[in-house]
gemmi code that builds the backbone of each chain (N, CA, C; Angstrom):
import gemmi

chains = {
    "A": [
        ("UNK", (60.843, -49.930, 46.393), (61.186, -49.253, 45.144), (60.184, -49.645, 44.065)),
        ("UNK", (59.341, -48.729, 43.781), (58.633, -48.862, 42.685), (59.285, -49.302, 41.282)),
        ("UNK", (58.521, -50.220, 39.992), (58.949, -50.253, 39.205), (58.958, -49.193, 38.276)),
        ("UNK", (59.903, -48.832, 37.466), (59.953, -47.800, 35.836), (58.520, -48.528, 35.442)),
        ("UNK", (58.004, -46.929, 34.720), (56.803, -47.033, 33.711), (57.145, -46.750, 32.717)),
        ("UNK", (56.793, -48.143, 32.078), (56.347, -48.148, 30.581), (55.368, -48.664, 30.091)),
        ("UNK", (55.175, -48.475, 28.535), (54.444, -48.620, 27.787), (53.573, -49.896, 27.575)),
        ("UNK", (52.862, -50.848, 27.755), (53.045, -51.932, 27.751), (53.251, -52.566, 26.066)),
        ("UNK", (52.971, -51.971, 25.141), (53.245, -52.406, 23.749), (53.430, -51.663, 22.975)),
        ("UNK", (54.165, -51.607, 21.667), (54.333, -50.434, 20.890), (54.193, -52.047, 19.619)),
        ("UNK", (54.184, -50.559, 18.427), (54.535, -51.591, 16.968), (54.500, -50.274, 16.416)),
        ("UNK", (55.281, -50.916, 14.817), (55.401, -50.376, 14.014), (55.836, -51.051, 13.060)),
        ("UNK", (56.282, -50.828, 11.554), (56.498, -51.271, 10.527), (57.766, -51.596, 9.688)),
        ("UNK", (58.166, -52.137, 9.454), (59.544, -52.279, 8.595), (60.123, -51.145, 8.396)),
        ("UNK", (61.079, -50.804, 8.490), (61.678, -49.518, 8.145), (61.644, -48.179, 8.904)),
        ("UNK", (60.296, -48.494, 9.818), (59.783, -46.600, 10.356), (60.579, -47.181, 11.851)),
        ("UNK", (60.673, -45.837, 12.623), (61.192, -45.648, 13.664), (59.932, -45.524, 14.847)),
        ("UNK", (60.560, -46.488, 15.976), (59.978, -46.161, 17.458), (60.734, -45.984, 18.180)),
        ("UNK", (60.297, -45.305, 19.355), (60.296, -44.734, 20.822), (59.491, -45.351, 21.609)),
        ("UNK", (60.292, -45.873, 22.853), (60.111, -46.729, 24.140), (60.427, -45.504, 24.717)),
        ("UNK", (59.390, -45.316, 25.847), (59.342, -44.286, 27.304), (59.591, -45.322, 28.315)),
        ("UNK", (60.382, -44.270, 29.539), (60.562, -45.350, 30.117), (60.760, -44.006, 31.480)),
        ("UNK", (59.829, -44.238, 31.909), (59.552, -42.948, 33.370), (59.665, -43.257, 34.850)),
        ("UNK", (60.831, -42.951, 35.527), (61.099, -43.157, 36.973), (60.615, -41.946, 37.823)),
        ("UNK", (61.464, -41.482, 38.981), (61.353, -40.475, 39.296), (62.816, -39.888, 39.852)),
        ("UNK", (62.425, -39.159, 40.387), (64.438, -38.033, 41.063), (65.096, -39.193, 41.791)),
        ("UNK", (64.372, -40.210, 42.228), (65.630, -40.700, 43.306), (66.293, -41.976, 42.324)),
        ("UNK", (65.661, -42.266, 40.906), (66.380, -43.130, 40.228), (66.926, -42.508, 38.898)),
        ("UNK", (66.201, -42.570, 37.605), (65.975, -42.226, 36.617), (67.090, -40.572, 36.458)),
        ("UNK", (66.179, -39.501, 37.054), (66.282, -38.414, 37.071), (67.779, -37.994, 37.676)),
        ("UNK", (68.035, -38.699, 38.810), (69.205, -38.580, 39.345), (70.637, -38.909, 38.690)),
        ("UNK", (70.328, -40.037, 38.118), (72.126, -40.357, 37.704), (71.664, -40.613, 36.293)),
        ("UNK", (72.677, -41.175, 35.364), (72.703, -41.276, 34.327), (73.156, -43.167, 34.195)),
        ("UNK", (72.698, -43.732, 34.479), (72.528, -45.343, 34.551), (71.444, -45.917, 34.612)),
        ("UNK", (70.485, -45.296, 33.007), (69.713, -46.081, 32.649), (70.213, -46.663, 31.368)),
        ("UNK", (69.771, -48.710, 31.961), (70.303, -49.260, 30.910), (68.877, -49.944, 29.998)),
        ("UNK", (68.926, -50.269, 28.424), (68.009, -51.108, 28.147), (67.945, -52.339, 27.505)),
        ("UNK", (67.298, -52.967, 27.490), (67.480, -54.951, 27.282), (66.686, -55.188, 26.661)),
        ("UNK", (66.858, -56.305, 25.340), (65.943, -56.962, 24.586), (65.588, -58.690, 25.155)),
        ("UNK", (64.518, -58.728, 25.098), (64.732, -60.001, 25.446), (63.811, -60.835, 24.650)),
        ("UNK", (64.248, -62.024, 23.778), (63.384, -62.718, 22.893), (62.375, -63.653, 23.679)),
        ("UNK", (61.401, -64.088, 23.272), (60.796, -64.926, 24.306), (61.490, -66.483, 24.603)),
        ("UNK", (61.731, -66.837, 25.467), (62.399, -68.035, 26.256), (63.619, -67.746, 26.062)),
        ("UNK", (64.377, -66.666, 25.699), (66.126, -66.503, 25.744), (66.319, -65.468, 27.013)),
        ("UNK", (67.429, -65.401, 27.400), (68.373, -64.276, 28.668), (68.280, -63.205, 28.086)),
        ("UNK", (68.290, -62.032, 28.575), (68.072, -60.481, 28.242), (68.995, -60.217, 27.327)),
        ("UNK", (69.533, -59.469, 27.129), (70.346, -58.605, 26.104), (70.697, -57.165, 26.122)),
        ("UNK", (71.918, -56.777, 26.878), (72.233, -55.337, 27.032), (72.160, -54.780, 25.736)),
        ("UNK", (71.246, -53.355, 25.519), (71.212, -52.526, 24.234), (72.086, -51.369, 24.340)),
        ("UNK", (71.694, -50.487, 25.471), (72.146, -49.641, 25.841), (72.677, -49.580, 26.919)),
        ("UNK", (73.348, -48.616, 27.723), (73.915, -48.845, 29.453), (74.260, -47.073, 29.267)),
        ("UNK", (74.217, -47.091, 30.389), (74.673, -45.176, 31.165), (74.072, -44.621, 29.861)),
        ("UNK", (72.474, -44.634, 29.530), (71.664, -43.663, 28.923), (71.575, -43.670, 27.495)),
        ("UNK", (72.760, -44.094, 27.084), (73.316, -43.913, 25.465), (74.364, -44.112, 24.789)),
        ("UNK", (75.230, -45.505, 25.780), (75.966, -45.935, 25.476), (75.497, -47.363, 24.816)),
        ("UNK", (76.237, -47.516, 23.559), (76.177, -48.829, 22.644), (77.178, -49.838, 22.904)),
        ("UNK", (76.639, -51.452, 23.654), (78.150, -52.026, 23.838), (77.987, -52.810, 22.592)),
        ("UNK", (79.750, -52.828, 22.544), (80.474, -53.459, 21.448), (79.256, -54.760, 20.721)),
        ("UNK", (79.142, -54.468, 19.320), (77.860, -55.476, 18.616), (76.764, -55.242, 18.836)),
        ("UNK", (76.307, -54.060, 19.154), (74.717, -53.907, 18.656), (74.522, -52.574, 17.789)),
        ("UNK", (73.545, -53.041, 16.605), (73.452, -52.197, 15.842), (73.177, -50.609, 16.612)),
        ("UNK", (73.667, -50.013, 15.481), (73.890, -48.082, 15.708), (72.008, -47.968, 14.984)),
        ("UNK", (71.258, -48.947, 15.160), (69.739, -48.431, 14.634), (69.076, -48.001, 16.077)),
        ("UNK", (70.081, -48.535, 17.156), (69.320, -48.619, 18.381), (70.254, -47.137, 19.439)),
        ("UNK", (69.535, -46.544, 19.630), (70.167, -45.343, 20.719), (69.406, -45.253, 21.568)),
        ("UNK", (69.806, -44.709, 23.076), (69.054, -43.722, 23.915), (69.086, -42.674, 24.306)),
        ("UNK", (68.660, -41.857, 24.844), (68.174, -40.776, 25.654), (67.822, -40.524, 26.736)),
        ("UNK", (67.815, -39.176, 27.497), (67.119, -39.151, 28.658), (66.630, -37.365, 28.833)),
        ("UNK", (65.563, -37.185, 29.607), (65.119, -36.012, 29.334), (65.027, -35.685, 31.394)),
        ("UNK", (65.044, -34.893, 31.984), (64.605, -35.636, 33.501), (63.961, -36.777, 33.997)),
        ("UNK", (63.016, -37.048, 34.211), (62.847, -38.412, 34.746), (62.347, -39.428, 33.800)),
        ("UNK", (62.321, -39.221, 32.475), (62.368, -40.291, 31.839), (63.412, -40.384, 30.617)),
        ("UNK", (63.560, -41.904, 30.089), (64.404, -42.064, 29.871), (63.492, -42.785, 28.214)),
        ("UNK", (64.348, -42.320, 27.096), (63.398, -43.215, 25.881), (64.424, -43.708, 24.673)),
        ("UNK", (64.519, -45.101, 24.702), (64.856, -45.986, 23.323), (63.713, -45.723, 21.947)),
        ("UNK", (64.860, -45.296, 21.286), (64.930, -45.422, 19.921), (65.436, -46.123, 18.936)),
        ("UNK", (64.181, -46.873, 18.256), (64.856, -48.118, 17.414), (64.387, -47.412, 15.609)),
        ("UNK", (65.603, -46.780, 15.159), (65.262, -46.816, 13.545), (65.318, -48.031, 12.525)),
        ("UNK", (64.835, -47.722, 11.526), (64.589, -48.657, 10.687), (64.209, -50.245, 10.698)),
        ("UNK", (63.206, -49.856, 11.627), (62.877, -51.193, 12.368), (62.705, -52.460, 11.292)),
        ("UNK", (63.369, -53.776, 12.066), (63.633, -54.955, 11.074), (62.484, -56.024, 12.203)),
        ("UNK", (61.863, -56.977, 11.213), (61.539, -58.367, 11.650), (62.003, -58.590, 12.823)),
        ("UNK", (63.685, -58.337, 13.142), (64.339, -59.242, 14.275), (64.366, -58.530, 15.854)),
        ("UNK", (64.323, -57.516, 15.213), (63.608, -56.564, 16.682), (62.607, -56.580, 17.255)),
        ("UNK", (61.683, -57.646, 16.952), (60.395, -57.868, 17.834), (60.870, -58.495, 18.969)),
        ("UNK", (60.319, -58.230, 19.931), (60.962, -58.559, 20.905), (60.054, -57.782, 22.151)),
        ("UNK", (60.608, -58.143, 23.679), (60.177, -57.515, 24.421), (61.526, -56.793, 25.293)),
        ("UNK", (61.473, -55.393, 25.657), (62.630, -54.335, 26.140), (61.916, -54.137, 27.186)),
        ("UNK", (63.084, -53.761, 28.237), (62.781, -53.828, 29.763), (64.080, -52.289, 29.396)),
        ("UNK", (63.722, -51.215, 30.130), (64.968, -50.779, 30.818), (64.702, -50.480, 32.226)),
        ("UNK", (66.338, -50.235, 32.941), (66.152, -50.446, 34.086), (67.518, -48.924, 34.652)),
        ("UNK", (67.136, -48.714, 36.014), (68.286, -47.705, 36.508), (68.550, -47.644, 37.581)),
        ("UNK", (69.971, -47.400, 37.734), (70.515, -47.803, 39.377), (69.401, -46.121, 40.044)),
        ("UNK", (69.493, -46.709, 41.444), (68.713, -45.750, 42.242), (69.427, -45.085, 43.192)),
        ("UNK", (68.554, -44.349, 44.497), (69.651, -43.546, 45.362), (69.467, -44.620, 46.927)),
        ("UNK", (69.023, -45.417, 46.370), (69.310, -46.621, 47.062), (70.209, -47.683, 47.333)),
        ("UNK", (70.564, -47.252, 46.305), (71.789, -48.415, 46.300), (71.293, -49.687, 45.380)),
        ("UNK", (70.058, -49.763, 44.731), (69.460, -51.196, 44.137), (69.313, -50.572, 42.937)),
        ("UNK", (68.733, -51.385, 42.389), (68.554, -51.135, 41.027), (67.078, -51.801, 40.484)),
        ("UNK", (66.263, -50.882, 39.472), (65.171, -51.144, 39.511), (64.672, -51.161, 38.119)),
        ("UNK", (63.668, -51.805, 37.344), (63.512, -52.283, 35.944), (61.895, -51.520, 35.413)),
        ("UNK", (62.091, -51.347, 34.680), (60.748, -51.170, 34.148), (60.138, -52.460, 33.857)),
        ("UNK", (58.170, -51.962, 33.799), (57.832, -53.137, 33.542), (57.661, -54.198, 31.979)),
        ("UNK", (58.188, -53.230, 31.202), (58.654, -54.152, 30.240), (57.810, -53.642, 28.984)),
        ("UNK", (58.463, -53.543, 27.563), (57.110, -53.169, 26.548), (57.461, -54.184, 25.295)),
        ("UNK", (56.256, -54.372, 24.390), (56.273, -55.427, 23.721), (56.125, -54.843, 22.280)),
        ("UNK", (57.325, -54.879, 21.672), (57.504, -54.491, 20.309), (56.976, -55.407, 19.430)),
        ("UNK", (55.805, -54.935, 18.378), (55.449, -55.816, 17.604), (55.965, -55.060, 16.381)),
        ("UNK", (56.611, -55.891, 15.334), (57.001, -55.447, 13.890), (55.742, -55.901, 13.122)),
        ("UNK", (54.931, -55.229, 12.773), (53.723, -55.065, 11.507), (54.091, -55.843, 10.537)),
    ],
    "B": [
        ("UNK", (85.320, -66.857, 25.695), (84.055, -66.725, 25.895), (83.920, -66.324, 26.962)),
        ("UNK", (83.029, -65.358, 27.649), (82.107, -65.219, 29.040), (81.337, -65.812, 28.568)),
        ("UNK", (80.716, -66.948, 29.769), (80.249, -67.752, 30.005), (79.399, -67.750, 31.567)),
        ("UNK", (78.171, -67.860, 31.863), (77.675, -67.578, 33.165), (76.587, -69.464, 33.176)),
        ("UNK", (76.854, -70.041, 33.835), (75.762, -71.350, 33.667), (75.306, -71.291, 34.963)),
        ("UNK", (73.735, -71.350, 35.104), (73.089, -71.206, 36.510), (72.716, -72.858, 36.870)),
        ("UNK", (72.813, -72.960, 38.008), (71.700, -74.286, 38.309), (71.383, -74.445, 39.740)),
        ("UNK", (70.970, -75.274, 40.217), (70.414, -75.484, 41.536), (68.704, -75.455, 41.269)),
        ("UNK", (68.028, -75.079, 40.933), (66.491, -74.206, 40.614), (65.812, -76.067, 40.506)),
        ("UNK", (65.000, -75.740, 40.990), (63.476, -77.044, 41.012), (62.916, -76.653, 41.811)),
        ("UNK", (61.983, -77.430, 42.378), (60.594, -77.626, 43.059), (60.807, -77.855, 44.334)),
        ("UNK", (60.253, -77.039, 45.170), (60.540, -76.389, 47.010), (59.270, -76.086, 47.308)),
        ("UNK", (59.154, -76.858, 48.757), (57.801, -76.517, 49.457), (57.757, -74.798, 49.846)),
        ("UNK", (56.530, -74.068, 50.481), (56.952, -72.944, 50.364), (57.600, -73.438, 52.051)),
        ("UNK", (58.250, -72.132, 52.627), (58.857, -72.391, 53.659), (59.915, -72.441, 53.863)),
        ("UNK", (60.507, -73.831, 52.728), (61.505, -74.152, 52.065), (63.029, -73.507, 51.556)),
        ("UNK", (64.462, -74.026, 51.708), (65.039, -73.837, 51.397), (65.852, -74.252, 49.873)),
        ("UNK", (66.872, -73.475, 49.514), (67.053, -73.503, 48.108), (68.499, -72.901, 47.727)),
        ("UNK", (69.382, -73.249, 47.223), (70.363, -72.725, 47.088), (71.027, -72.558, 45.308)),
        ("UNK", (71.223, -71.732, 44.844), (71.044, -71.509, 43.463), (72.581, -71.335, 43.078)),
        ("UNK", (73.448, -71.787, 42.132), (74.735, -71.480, 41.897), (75.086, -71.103, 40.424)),
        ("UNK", (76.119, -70.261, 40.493), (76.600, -69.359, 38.716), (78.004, -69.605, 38.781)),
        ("UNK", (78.034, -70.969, 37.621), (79.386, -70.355, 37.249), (80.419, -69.615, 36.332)),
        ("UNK", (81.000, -69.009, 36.786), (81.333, -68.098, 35.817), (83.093, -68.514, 34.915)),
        ("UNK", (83.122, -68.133, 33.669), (84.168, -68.470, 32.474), (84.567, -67.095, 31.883)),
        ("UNK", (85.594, -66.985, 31.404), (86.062, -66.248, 30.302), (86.137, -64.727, 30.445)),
        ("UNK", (86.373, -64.290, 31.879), (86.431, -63.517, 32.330), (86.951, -63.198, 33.692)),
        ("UNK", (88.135, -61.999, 34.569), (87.889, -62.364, 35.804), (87.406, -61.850, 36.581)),
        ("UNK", (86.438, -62.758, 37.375), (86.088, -62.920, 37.765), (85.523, -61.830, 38.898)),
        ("UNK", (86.698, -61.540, 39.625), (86.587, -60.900, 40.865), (87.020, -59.165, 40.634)),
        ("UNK", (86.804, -58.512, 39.446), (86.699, -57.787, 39.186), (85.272, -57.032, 38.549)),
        ("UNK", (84.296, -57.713, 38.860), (83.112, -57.653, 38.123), (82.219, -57.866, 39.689)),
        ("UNK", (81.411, -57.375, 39.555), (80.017, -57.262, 40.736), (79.283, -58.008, 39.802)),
        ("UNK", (78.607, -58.592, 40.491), (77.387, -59.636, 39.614), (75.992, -59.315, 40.997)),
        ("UNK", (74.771, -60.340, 39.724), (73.785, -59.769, 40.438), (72.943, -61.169, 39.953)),
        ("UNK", (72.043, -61.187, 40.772), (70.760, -62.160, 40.308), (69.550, -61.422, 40.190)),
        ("UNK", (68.926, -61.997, 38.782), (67.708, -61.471, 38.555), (66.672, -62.090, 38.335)),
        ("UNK", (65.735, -62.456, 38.918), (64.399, -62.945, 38.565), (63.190, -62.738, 37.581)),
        ("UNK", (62.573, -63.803, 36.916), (61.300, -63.482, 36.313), (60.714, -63.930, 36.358)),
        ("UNK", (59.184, -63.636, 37.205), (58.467, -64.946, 37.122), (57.556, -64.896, 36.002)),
        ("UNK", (57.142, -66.223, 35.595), (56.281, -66.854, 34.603), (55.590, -65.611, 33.588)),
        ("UNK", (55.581, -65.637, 32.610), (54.301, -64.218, 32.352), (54.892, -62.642, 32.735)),
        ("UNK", (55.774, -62.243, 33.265), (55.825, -61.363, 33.990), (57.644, -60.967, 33.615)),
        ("UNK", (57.738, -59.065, 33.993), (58.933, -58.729, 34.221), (60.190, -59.241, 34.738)),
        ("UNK", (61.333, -58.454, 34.844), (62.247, -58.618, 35.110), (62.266, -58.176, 36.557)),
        ("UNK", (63.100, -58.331, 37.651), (63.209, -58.180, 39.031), (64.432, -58.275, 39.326)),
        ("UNK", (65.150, -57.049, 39.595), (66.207, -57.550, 40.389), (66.264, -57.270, 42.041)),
        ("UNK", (66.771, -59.020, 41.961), (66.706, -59.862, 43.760), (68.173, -59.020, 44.099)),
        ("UNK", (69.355, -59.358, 43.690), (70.801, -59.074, 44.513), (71.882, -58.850, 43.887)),
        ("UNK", (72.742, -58.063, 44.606), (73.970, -58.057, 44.055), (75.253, -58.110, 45.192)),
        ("UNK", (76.144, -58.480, 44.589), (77.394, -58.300, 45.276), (78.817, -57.801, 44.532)),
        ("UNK", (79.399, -56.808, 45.424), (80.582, -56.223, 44.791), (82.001, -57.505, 44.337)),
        ("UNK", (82.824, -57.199, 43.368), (84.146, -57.880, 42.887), (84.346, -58.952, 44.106)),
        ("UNK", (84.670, -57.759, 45.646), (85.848, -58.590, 46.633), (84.847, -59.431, 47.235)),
        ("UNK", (83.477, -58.739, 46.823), (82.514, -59.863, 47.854), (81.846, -59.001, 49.237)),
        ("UNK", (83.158, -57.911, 49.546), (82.386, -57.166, 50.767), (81.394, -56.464, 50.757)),
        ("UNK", (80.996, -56.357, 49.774), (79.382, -55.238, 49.986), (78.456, -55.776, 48.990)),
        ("UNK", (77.333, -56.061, 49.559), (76.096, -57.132, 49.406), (74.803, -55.977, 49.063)),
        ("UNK", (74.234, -56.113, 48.695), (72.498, -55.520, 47.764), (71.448, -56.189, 48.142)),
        ("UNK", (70.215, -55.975, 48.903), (69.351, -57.228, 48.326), (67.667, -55.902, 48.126)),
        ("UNK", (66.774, -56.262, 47.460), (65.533, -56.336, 46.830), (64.795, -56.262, 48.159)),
        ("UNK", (63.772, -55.231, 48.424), (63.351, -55.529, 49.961), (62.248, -56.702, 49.580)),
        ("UNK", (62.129, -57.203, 48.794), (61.801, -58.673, 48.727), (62.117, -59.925, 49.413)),
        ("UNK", (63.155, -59.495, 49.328), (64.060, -60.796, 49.606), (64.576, -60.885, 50.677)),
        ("UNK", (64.712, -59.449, 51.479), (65.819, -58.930, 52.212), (65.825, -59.690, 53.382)),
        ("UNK", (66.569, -60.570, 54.095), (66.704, -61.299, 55.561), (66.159, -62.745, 54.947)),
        ("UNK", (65.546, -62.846, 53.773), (65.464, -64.200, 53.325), (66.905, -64.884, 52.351)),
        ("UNK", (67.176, -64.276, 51.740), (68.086, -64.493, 50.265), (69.718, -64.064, 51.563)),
        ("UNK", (70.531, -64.847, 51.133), (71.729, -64.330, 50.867), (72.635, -64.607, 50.147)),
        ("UNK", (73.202, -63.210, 49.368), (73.947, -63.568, 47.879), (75.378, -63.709, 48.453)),
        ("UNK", (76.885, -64.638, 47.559), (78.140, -65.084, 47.996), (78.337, -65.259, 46.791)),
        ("UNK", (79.774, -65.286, 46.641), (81.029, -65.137, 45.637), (82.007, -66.219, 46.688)),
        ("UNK", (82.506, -67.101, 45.630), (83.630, -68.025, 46.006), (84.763, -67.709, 44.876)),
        ("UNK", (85.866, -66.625, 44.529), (87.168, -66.228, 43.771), (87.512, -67.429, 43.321)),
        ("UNK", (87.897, -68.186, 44.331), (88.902, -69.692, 44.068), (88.138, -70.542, 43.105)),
        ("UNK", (86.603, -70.166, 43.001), (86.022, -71.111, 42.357), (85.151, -70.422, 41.198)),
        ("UNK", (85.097, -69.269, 40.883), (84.545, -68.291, 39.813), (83.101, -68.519, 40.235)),
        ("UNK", (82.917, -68.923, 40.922), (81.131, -69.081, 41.684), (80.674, -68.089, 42.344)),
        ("UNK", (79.419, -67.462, 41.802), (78.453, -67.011, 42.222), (77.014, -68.227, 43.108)),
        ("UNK", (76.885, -67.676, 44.189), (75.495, -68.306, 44.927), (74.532, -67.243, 45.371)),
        ("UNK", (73.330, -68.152, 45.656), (72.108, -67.265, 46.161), (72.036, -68.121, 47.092)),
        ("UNK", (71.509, -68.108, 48.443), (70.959, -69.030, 49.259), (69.670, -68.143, 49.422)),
        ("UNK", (68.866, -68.854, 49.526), (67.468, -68.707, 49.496), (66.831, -69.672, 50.620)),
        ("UNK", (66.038, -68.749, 51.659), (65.183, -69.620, 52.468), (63.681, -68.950, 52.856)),
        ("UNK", (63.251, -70.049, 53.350), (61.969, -69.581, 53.766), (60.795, -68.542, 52.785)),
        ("UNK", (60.878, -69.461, 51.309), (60.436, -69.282, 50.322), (59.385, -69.249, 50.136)),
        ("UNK", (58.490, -68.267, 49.512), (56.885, -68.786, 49.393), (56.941, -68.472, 47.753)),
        ("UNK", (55.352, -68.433, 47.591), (54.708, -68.966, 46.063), (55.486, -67.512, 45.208)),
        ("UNK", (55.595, -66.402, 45.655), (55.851, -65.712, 44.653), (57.363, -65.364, 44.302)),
        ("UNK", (58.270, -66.489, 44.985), (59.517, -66.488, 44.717), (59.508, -67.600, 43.200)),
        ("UNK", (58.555, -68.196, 42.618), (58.786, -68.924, 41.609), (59.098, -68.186, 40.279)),
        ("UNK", (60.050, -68.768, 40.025), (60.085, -67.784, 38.683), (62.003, -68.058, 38.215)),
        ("UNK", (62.420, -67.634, 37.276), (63.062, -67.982, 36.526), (64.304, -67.169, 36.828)),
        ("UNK", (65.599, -67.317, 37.397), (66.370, -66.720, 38.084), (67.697, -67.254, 37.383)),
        ("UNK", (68.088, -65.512, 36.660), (69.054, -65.275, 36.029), (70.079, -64.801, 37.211)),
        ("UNK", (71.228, -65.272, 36.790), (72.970, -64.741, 37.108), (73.436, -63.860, 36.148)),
        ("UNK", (73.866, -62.509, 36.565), (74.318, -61.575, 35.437), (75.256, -60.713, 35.952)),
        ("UNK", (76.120, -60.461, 35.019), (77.613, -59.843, 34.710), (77.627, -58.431, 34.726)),
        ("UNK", (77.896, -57.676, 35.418), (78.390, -56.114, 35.489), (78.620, -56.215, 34.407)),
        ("UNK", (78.723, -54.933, 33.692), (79.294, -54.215, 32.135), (80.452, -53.789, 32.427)),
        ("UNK", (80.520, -52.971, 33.686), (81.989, -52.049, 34.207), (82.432, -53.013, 34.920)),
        ("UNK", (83.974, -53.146, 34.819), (84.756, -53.685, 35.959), (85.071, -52.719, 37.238)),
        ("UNK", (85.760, -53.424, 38.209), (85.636, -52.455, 40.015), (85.035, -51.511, 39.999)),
        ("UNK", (83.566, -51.869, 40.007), (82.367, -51.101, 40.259), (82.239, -51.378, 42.067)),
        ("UNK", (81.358, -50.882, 42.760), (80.489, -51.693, 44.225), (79.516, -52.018, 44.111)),
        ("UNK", (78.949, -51.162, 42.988), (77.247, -51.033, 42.697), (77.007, -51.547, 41.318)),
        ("UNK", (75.868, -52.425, 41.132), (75.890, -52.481, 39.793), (75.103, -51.397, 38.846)),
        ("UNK", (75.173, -51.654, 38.223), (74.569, -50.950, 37.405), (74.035, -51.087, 36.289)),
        ("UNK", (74.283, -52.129, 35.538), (73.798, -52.671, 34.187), (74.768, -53.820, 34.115)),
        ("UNK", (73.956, -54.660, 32.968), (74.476, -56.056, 32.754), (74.692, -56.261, 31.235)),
        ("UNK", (76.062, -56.927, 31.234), (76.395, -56.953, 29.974), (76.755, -58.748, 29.461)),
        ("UNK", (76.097, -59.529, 30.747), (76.367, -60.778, 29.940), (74.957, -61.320, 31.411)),
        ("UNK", (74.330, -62.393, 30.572), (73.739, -62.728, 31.364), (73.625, -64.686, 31.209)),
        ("UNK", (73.088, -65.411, 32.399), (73.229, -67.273, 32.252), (72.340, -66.922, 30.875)),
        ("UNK", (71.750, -68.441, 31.467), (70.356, -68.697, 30.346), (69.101, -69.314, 31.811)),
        ("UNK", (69.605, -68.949, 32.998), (68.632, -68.704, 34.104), (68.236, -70.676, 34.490)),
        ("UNK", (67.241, -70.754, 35.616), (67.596, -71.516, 36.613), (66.286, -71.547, 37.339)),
        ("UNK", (64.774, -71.980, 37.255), (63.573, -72.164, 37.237), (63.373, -72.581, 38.378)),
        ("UNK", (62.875, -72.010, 39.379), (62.673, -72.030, 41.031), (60.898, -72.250, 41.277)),
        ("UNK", (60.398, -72.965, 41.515), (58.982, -73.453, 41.655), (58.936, -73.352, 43.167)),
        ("UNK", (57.949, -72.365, 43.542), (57.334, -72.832, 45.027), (56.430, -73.300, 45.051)),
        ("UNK", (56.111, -74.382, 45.216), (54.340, -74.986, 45.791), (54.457, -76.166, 46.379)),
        ("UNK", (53.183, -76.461, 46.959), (52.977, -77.600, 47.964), (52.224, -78.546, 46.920)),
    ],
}
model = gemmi.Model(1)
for chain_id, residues in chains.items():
    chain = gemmi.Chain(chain_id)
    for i, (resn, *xyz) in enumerate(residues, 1):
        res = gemmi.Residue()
        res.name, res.seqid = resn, gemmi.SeqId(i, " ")
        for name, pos in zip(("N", "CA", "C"), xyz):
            atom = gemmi.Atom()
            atom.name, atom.element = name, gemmi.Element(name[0])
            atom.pos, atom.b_iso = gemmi.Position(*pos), 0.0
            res.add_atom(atom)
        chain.add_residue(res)
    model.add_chain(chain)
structure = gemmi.Structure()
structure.add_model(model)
structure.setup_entities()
């Protein structure tokens, strides 16, 4: 199982909005609707953002949503703050039965 | 609290065997599929395995597959990995993590994760 493609870095500025791509193909991504995405600070455990595409669990800001278009899948972070730098992985169950991650993109706040 | 604490993880010849354990709090237990995920050094996320609530239906990473086997102990809220016959690119930093959905088979996303469990292969 190949990994999800992404971006390897994005940035942007206090306040403005980004988009994380995040591109599988039909037998993961495209197929079901269980792409989830994760923040992860450097030396801390991941952090569920999103789960099943565009669901928000309980305590994370409404600045953060997703999407999905066919085989890719893209986080949106508005009004981007300082504390969102970070690095986001998303990942989606497959028709495999496993589950598979992108390779990860690195949000820099300007 | 959910609570996930990993340990077992140090320094293994390659070849080598290794057995990694999660225990789990504040939640039960055996209604949740859990999974282990790896990262090595520098590098992405990987997921190695999973196993369903009752324990009967097992996942593995064709990485791993006939090397790793993942177990659930109910009586004891424990998650394990047994790990053998390890080489250099099994090193890396190996998280225990929590289904989001309860009586799932499959996982699917993670909504609580350890703080992971540092597995070194070298001679």
């Amino acid at each position: 199982q190949s990994a999800l493609t992404q971006p390897a870095s994005v940035s942007g500025s206090p306040g403005q909005s980004i988009t994380i791509s995040c591109t599988g193909t039909s037998s993961d991504v495209g197929l079901y609707n269980y792409v989830s995405w994760y923040q992860q600070h450097p030396g801390k455990a991941p952090k569920l953002m999103i789960y099943d595409v565009s669901n928000r669990p309980s305590g994370v800001s409404n600045r953060f949503s997703g999407s999905k278009s066919g085989n890719t899948a893209s986080l949106t972070i508005s009004g981007l703050q300082a504390e969102d730098e970070a690095d986001y992985y998303c990942s989606s169950y497959t028709s495999s039965t496993t589950l598979v991650f992108g390779g990860g993109t690195k949000l820099t706040v300007l | 609290e959910v609570q996930l604490l990993e340990s077992g993880g140090g320094l293994v010849q390659p070849g080598g065997s290794l057995r990694l354990s999660c225990a789990a709090s504040g939640f039960t237990f055996s209604s949740y599929a859990m999974s282990w995920v790896r990262q090595a050094p520098g590098k992405g996320l990987e997921w190695v395995s999973s196993i369903s609530g009752s324990g009967g239906s097992t996942y593995y990473a064709d990485s791993v597959k006939g090397r790793f086997t993942i177990s659930r102990d109910t009586s004891k809220n424990t998650l394990s990995l047994q790990m053998k016959s390890l080489r250099g690119e099994d090193t890396a930093v190996y998280f225990c993590a929590k289904d989001q959905a309860p009586y799932t088979v499959t996982t699917k996303s993670f909504d609580m994760w350890g703080q992971g469990t540092m597995v070194t292969v070298s001679s």
